[in-house]
C-alpha positions in Angstrom: 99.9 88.7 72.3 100.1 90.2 75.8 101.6 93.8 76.3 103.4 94.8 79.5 104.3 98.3 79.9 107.4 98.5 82.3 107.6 102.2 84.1 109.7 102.8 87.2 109.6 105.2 90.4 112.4 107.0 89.1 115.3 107.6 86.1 117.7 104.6 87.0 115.1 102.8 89.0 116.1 100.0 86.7 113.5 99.6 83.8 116.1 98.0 81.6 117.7 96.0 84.3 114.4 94.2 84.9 113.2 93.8 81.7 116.2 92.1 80.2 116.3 89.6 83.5 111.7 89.1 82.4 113.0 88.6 78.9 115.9 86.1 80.0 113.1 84.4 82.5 110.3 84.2 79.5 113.0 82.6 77.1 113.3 79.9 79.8 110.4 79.2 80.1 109.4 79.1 76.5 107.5 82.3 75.6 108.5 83.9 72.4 108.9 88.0 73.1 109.4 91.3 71.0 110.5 94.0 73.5 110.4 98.2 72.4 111.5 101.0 74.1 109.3 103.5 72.4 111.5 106.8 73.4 115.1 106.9 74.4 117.1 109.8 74.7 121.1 109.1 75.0 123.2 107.1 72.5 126.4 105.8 72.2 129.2 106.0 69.6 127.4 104.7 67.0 124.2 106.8 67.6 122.0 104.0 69.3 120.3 104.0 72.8 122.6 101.1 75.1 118.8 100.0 76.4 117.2 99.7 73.4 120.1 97.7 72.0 119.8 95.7 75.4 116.3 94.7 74.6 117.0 94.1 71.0 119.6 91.7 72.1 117.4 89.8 74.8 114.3 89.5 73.3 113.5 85.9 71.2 112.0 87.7 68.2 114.9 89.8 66.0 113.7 93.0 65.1 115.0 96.1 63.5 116.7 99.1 65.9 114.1 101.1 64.4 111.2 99.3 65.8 112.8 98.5 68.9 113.1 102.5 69.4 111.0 104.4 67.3 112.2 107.5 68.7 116.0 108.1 69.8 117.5 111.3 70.4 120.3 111.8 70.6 121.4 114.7 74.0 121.1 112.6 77.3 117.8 114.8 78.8 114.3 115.0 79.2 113.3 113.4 75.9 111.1 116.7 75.2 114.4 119.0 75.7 116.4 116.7 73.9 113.4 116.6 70.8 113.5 120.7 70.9 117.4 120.9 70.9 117.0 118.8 67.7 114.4 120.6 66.1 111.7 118.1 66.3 108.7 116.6 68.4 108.0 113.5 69.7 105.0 111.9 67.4 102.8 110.1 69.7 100.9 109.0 66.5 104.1 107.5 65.0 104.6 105.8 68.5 101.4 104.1 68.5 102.1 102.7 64.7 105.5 101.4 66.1 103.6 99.3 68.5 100.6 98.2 65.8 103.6 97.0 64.0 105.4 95.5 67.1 101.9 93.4 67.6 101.9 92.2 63.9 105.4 90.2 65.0 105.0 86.3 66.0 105.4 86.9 69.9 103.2 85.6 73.3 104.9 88.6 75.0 105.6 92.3 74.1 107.8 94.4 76.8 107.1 98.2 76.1 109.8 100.2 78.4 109.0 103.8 79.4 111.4 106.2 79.8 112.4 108.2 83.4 109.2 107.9 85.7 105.6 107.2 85.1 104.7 111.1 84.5 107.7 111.9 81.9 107.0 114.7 79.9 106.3 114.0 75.7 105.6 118.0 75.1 104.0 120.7 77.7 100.7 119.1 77.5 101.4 115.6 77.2 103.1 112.7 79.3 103.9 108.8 78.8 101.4 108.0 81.2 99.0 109.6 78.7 100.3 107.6 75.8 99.9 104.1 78.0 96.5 105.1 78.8 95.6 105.9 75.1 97.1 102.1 74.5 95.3 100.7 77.4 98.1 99.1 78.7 98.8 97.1 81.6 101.7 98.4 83.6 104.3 96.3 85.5 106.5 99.1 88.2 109.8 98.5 88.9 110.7 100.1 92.3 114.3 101.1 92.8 115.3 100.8 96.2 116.8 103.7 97.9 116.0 106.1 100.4 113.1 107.9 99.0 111.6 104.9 97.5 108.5 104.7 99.6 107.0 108.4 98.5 107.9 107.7 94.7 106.2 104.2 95.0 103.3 105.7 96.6 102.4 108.6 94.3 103.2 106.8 91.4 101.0 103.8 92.0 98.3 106.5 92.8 98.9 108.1 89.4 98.4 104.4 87.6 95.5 104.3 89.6 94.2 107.2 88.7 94.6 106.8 85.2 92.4 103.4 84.9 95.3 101.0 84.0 95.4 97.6 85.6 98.8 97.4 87.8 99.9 94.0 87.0 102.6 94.1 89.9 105.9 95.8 91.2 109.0 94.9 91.3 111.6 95.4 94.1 114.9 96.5 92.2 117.6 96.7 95.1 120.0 99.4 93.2 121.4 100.2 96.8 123.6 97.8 98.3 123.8 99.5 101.4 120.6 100.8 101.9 119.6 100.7 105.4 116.4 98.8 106.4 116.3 97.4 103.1 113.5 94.6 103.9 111.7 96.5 106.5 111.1 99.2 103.0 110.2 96.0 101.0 107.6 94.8 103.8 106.1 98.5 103.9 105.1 98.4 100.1 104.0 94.8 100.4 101.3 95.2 103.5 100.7 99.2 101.7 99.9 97.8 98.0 97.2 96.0 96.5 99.4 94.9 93.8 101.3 92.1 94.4 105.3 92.1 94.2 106.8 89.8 91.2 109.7 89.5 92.6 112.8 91.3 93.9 116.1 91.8 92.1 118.8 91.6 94.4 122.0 94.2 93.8 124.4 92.8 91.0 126.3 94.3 87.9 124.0 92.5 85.4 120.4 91.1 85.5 120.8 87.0 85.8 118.6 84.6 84.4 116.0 84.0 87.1 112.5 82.7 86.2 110.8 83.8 88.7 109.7 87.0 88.3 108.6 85.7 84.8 106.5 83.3 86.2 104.8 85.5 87.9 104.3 88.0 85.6 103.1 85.1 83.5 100.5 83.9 86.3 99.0 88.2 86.2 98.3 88.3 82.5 97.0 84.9 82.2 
């Protein structure tokens, strides 16, 4: 099984947006996929994280909520605020057997979805970027573009960097319909980055079906 974790430049950037439209493109093109968002802090009505359930729904394989999000809290915040407000901590150790568990399924594919950006706090000494690197994870960035975008993409990709993890590729997420100079941002990052972009996402309500950022996702792991 291949593992893909998806980290953005920003909260919003569109993590869940692109991997529903990567799990939509892998189902058409035949690859069987288990997707997880590993923590999640925000829930609905009935007490479950809308992304998680987003990625439950999308993905081929049908797993429990529990193992989809191993860790959901409940107050919409900084998932180590949140975990203090509820008297708790988040349990990297019980992260990491979520995702043993989540490789034991029948899948060519596993999504792993981060959380905020690339340096989101799990505790005062520890981030998500810490976990991934403990995993050895390839990273796939989605980039959401709006003014600003340039700086987060840069110092982000210079954390992956720094942290050892192979950049699979970036995404262009366009959550800005009217942003101004909207290609002459996307040509930046594509002459600034050594990582190539998979594919960009124009501005609409809902991710489509669209293989193409799926096949080449597809052609970086392979």
């Amino acid at each position: 099984m291949h593992t893909v974790f998806i980290t953005g430049t920003d909260t919003d950037a569109g993590k869940t947006y692109v991997a529903v439209a990567l799990l939509q493109g892998l189902k058409a093109l035949g690859y069987r996929t288990v997707a997880q968002k590993p923590v999640a802090a925000g829930v609905d009505a009935s007490g479950f994280n809308t992304d998680a359930l987003q990625l439950q729904q999308h993905a081929t394989a049908s797993l429990p909520y529990q193992l989809v999000n191993p860790c959901c809290l409940t107050d919409p915040v900084a998932p180590h605020l949140a975990a203090a407000k509820a008297g708790t901590r988040i349990d990297t150790a019980m992260l990491s057997q979520a995702l043993e568990t989540l490789h034991s399924v029948e899948a060519d594919i596993a999504l792993v979805e981060g959380a905020g950006g690339w340096l989101l706090p799990l505790d005062h000494q520890h981030t998500m970027a810490d976990w991934v690197a403990q995993q050895q994870l390839p990273v796939l960035l989605v980039v959401g573009m709006k003014l600003g975008c340039l700086n987060h993409t840069l110092l982000t990709v210079r954390e992956i960097e720094r942290s050892g993890l192979k950049l699979l590729g970036w995404v262009a997420n366009c959550i800005d319909p009217d942003m101004a100079y909207l290609q002459d941002n996307i040509h930046y990052l594509q002459q600034c980055l050594s990582a190539p972009c998979l594919g960009i996402l124009p501005y609409q309500a809902e991710p489509a079906a669209s293989t193409s950022p799926a096949a080449a996702l597809i052609a970086q792991l392979m």
